[in-house]
C-alpha positions in Angstrom: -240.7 32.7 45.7 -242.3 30.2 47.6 -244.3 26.8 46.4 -247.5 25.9 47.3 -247.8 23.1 49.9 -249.3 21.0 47.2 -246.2 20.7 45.1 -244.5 19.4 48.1 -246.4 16.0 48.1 -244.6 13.9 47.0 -244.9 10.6 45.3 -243.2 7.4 45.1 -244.0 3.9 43.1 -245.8 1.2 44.8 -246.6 -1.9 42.2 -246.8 1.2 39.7 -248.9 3.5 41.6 -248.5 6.9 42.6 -248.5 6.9 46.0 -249.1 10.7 47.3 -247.5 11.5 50.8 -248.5 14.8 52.4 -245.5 16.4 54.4 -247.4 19.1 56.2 -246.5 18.6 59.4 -244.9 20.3 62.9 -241.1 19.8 64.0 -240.3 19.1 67.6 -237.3 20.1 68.6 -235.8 18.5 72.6 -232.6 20.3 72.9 -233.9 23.9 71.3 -231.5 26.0 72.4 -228.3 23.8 72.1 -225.5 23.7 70.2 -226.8 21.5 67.4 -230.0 23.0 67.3 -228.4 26.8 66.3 -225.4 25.5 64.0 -226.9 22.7 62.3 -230.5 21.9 62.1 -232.1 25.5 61.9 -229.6 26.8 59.4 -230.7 23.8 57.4 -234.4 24.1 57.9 -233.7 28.2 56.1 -231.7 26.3 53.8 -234.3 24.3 52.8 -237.2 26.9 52.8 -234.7 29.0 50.6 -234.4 26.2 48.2 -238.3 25.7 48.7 -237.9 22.4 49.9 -240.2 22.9 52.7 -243.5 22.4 53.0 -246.2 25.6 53.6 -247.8 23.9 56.2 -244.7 23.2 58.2 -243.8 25.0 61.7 -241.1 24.4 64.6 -241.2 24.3 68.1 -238.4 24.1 69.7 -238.1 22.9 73.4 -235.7 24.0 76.0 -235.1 24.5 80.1 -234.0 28.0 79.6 -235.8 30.8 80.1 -237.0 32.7 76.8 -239.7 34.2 75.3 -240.6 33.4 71.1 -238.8 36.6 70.1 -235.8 36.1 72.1 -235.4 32.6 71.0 -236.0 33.7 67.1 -233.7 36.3 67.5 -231.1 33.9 68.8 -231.9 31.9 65.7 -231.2 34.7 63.7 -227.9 35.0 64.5 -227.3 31.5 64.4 -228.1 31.4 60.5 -226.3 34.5 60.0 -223.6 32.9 61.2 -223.8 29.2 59.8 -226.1 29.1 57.0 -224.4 27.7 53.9 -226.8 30.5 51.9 -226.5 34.2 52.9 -229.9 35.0 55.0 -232.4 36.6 53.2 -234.7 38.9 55.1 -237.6 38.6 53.7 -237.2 35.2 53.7 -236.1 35.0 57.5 -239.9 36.6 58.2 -241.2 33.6 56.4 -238.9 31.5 59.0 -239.4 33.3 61.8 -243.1 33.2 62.2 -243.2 29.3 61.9 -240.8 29.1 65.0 -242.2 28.8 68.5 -240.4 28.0 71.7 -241.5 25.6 74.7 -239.3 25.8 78.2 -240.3 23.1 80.2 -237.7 20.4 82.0 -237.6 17.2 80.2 -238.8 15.2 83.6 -241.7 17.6 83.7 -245.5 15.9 83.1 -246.8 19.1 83.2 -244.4 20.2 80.3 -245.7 17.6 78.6 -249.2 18.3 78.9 -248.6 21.8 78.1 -246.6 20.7 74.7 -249.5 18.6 73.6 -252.5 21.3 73.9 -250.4 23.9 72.3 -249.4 21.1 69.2 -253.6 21.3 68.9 -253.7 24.6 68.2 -250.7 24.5 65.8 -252.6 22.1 63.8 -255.6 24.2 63.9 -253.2 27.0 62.2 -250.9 25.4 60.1 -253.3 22.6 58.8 -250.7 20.1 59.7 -253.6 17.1 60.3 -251.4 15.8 63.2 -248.3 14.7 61.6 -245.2 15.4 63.8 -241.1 15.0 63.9 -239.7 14.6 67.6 -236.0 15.9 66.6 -233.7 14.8 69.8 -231.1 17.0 69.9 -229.9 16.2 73.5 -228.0 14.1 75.5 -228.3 10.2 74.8 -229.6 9.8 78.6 -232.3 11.6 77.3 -234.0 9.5 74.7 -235.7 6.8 76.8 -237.1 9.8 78.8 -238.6 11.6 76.2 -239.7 8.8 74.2 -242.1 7.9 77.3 -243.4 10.9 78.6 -244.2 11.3 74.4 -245.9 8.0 74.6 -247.6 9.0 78.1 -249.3 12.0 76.9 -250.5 10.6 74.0 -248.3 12.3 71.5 -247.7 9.2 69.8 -250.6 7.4 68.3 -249.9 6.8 64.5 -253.8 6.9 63.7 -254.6 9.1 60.6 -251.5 11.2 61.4 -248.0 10.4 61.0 -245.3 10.6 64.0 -241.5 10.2 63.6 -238.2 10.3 65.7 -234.9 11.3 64.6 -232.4 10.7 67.2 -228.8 11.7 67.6 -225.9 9.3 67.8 -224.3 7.5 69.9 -227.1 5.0 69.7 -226.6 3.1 73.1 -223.0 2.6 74.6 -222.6 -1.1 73.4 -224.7 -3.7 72.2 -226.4 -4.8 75.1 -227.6 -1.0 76.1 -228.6 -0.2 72.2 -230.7 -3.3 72.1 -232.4 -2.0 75.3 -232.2 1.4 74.0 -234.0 0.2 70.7 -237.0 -2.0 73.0 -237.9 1.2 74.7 -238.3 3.2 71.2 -239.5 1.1 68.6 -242.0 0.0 71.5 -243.8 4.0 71.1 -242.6 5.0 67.6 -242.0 1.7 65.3 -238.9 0.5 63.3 -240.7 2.4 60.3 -241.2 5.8 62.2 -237.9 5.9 63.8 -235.2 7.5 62.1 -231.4 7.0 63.4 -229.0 9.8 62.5 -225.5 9.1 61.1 -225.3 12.5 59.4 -222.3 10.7 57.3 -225.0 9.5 55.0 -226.4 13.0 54.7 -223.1 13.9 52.8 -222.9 14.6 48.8 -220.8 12.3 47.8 -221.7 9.5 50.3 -224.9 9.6 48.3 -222.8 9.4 45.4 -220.8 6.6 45.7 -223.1 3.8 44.9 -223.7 5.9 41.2 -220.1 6.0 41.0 -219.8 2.2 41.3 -222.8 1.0 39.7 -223.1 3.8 37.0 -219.8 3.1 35.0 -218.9 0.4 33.2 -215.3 0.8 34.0 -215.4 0.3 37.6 -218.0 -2.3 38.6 -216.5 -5.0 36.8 -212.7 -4.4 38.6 -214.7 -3.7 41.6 -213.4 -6.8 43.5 -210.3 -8.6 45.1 -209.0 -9.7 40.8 -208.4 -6.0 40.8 -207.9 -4.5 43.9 -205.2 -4.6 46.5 -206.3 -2.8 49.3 -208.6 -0.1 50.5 -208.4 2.6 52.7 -210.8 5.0 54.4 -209.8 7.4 56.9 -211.0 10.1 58.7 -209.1 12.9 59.9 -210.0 16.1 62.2 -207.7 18.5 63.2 -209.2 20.2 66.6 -209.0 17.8 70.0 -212.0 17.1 71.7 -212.7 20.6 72.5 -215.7 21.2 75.1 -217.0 17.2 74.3 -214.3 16.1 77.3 -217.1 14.5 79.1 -218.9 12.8 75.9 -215.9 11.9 74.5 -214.5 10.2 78.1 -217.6 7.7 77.5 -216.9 6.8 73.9 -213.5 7.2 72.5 -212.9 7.1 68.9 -214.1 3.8 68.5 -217.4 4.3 69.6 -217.4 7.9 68.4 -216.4 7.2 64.8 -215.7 3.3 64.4 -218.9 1.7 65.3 -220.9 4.4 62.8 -219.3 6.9 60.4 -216.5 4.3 59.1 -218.6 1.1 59.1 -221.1 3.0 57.1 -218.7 4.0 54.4 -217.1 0.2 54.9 -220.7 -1.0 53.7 -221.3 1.4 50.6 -217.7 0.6 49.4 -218.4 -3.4 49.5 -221.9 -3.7 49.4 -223.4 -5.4 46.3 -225.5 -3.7 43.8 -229.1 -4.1 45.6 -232.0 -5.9 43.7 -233.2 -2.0 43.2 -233.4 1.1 45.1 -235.5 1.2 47.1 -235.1 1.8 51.6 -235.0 -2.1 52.2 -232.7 -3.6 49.6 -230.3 -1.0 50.1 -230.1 -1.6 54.1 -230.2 -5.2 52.7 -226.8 -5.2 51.3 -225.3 -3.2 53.6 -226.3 -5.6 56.3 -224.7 -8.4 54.5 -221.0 -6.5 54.5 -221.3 -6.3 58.2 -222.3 -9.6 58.7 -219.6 -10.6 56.3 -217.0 -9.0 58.5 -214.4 -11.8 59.5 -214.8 -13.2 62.8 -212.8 -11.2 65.6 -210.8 -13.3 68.4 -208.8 -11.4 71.3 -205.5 -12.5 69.0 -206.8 -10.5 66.0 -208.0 -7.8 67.9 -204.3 -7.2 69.3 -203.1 -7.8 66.5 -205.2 -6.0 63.5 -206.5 -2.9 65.6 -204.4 0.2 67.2 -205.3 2.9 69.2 -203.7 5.9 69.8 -204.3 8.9 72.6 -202.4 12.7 71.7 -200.2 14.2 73.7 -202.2 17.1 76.0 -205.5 14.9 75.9 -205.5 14.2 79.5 -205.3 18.1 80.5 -208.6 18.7 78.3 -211.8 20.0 80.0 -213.7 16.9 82.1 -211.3 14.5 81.2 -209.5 12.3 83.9 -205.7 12.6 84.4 -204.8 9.5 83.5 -207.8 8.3 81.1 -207.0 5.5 79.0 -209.7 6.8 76.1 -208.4 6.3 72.7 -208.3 9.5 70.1 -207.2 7.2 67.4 -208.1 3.8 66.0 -206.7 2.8 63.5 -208.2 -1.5 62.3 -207.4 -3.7 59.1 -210.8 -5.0 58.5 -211.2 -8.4 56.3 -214.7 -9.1 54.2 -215.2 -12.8 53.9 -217.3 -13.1 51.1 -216.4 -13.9 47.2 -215.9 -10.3 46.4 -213.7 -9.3 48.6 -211.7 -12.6 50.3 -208.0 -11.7 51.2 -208.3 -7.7 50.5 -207.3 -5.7 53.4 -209.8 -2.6 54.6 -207.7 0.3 56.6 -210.0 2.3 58.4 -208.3 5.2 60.7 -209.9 7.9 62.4 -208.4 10.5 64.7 -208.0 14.0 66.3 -204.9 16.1 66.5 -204.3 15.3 63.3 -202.6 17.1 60.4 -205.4 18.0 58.0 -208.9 17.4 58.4 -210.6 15.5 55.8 -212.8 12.1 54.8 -211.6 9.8 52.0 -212.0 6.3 51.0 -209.0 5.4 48.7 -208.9 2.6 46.5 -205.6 1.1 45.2 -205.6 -1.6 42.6 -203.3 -4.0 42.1 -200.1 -3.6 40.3 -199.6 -4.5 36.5 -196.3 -6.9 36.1 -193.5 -4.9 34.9 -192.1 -6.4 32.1 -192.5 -3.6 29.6 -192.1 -0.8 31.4 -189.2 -1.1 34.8 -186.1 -0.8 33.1 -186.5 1.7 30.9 -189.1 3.9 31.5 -188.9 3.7 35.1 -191.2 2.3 38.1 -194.7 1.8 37.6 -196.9 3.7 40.3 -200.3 2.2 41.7 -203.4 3.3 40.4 -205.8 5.0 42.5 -209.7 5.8 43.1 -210.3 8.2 45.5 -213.5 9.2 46.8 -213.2 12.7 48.6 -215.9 13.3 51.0 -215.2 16.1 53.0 -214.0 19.2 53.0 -213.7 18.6 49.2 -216.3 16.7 47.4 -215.6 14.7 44.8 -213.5 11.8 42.6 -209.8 11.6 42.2 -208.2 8.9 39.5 -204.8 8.2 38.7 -202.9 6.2 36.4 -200.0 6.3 34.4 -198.6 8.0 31.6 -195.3 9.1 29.7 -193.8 12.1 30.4 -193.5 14.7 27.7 -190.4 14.9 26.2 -187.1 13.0 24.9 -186.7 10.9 27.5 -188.8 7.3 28.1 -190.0 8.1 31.6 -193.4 7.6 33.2 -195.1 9.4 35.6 -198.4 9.5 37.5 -201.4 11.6 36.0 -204.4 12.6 37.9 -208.1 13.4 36.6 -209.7 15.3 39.6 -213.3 16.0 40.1 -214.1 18.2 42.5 -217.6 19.3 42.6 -217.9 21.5 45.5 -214.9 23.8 44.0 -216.6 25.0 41.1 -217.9 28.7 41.7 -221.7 28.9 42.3 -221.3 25.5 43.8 -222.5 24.8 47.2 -223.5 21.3 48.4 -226.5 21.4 50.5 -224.9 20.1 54.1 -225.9 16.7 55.7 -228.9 17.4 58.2 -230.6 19.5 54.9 -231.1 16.2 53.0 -231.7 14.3 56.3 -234.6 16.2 57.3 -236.0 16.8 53.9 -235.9 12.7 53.5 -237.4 12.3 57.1 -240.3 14.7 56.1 -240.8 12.7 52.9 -240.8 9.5 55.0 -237.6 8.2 53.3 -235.4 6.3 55.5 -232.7 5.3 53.3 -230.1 7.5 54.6 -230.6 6.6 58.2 -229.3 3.4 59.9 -231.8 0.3 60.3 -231.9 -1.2 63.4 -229.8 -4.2 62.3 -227.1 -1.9 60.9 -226.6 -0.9 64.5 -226.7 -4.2 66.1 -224.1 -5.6 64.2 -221.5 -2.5 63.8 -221.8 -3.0 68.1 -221.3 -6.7 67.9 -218.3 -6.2 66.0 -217.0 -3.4 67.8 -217.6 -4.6 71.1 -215.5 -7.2 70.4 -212.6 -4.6 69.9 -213.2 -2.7 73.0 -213.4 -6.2 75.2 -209.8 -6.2 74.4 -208.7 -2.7 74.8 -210.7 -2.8 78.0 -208.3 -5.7 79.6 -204.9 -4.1 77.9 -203.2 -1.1 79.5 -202.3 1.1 76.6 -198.9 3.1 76.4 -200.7 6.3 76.5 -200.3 9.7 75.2 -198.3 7.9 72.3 -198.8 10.7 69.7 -198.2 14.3 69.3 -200.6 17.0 67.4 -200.1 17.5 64.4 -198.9 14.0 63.4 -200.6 10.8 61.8 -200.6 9.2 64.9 -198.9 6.1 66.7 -196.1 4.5 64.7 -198.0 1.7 65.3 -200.9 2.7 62.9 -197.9 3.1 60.0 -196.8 -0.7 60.9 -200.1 -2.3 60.1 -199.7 -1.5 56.8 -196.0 -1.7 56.6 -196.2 -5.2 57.2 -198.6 -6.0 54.3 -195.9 -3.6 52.1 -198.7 -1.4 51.9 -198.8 2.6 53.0 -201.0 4.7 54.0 -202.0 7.3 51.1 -202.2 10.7 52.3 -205.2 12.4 52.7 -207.1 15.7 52.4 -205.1 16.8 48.9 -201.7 16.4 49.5 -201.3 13.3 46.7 -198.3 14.4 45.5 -196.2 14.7 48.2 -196.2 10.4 47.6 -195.9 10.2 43.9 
């Protein structure tokens, strides 16, 4: 049931050499016994042995201020992927799991935790034959990262000689531009650009991954695959629940820091990125650097009058967040991309909570055929539409027109719908699977370069400059509802709409 560790090393092409990379190693996790740590990343990490995915000589050691013994922490982990694993546990499999998992309780401030964490690391090697090679996971708060990252460096935890040493760390990445620069000094100075791994688990998605085949594998929608063809684009982002027990997080960052300056610049880039020279990590971050550096040029009057934000009704009686806070739930931009692909097409980006569905889609509309042949008698001629589902539902949705069955000359829209999470037996490995089985691998593809994050803050900070010295009409929307009128009007005035999201097309055809 389970591979040797040697068909886990994996190669990849240097100048047409095989270059073997051995992913033996031990996983540090800071922030062991929080709430990322039991639904996310340890469910993954059984998902992955399950799919024998993970190396033999692999362990985990997670690291926590609580209290707890080895068994009581793999028992709590136990339960956890009971209740969250994608795959149903196996038992058998669990004892596999369970004997690689250690726990370490030790305050993050604490030398002496440190010191502690480093001798017992040793002896892990000496068991597991894992030659040094580490991943610091930082699952904790960002106030956190500096701190760790030193007291890593400090104890010698960090050296990079003959061994390999890695840190994946949690959004946000800094609170602006000037504290992400600082942010990045401090951990590029211990861990290197190469060896550090930023986490936007949008990438980790299926069909995220998917959407640069989708656009450079068919010949029928590279070529229209610019502002000839298409008349506007639109990717939202919807969620359903409020900010539930994130009141004080989400106080500090809003929806535009939450969700703008990563998630939806991110799938901004993959949508109008060029084809890369090839495919490998750097000419993919390449192109995507060139989108955001392509972005058109922000002043205070386009700000106010190209971005809306939105706060829902009940937001201010939430758990740790101020009576009158002024922090936006919804943002809503029209985004412009000056190059010669994409010059005069509108992006819409929204994102939001409260809202009616929850769901992640990037819709494109092309432009409209004239309608010589077909408006008088056959009736009007609807726009044709790609859209790329990413979550809940995975997968491709296309329509165009056609004529309806029967006597009469009438068209109607069609749909072709791929939906390849819906198929039974189907069950897309979640986000933080591929992400840690790429970080293992040394593939940093799916993670965010540093210059990726420099520019999504210098464009966003522009935005928030603005907000910051405007008093917003706030709460101006209610549960359950697409959000501020305002949102509806950006588009409105371009005679555009906003397509519907999360399956309910036809309630617009």
């Amino acid at each position: 049931m389970y591979r040797n560790s040697l068909c886990l090393r994996h190669g990849m092409e240097e100048g047409g050499t095989m270059v073997v990379m051995d992913v033996s190693s031990i996983m540090v996790i800071f922030g062991g016994t929080g709430d990322l740590t039991h639904r996310k990343l340890m469910p993954a990490l059984y998902n992955l042995l399950y799919e024998k995915n993970l190396p033999e000589n692999f362990c985990i050691v997670s690291v926590g201020r609580r209290d707890k013994t080895d068994d009581l922490y793999r028992n709590e982990v136990y339960e956890s992927i009971k209740k969250y694993s994608r795959i149903k546990l196996d038992e058998e499999l669990w004892k596999i799991l369970r004997n690689k998992i250690y726990y370490q309780k030790f305050d993050f401030h604490d030398d002496d935790g440190y010191a502690r964490l480093k001798g017992f690391l040793n002896e892990l090697d000496e068991n597991y034959n894992t030659d040094g090679n580490r991943i610091f996971y930082l699952a904790v708060a960002p106030e956190y990262f500096e701190l760790i990252v030193e007291k890593l460096n400090e104890h010698g935890m960090v050296e990079n000689n003959k061994s390999w040493q890695r840190v994946m760390i949690e959004k946000p990445f800094g609170r602006d531009l000037n504290s992400a620069v600082y942010l990045n000094k401090k951990i590029t100075d211990v861990f290197s650009e190469k060896n550090t791994y930023r986490i936007d688990h949008y990438l980790g998605k299926e069909m995220l991954q998917n959407i640069m085949v989708i656009r450079f594998a068919n010949v029928f929608f590279e070529p229209v695959w610019n502002n000839k063809y298409i008349d506007n684009v639109q990717i939202s982002s919807s969620e359903t629940v409020g900010v539930e027990n994130r009141g004080g997080y989400y106080e500090k960052a809003g929806a535009l820091r939450d969700m703008i300056q990563n998630h939806m610049l991110q799938l901004l880039t993959l949508t109008a990125m060029e084809p890369p020279v090839d495919l490998t990590t750097d000419s993919i971050h390449d192109e995507k650097v060139k989108v955001l550096k392509s972005l058109q040029e922000l002043t205070p009057e386009l700000v106010l009058k190209n971005a809306v934000r939105g706060q829902y009704e009940g937001y201010r009686y939430e758990d740790r967040v101020s009576p009158d806070s002024d922090t936006e739930t919804f943002a809503a931009l029209k985004v412009f991309v000056d190059n010669f692909r994409w010059a005069g097409v509108p992006f819409y980006i929204r994102t939001g909570k409260k809202l009616p569905v929850k769901s992640t889609e990037i819709i494109i509309q092309f432009k409209p055929l004239p309608g010589i042949l077909y408006f008088k008698e056959y009736g009007e001629l609807m726009p044709n539409l790609l859209v790329i589902k990413i979550q809940p539902e995975e997968g491709v949705f296309l329509q165009f027109n056609a004529k309806k069955p029967g006597t009469l000359n009438k068209l109607i829209p069609v749909k072709m719908d791929f939906c390849q999470n819906c198929q039974v037996g189907m069950n897309s490995p979640e986000a933080y699977e591929r992400l840690i089985y790429d970080a293992l691998r040394g593939d940093s593809t799916l993670f965010t370069r540093w210059d990726e994050v420099e520019y999504s803050w210098k464009y966003v900070d522009k935005i928030a400059e603005v907000w910051r010295n405007e008093k917003p009409d706030f709460p101006n929307y209610k549960p359950g509802t697409w959000g501020p009128t305002d949102a509806d009007n950006l588009l409105l005035k371009d005679n555009f709409k906003w397509w519907s999201i999360g399956g309910f097309y036809d309630e617009n055809l």
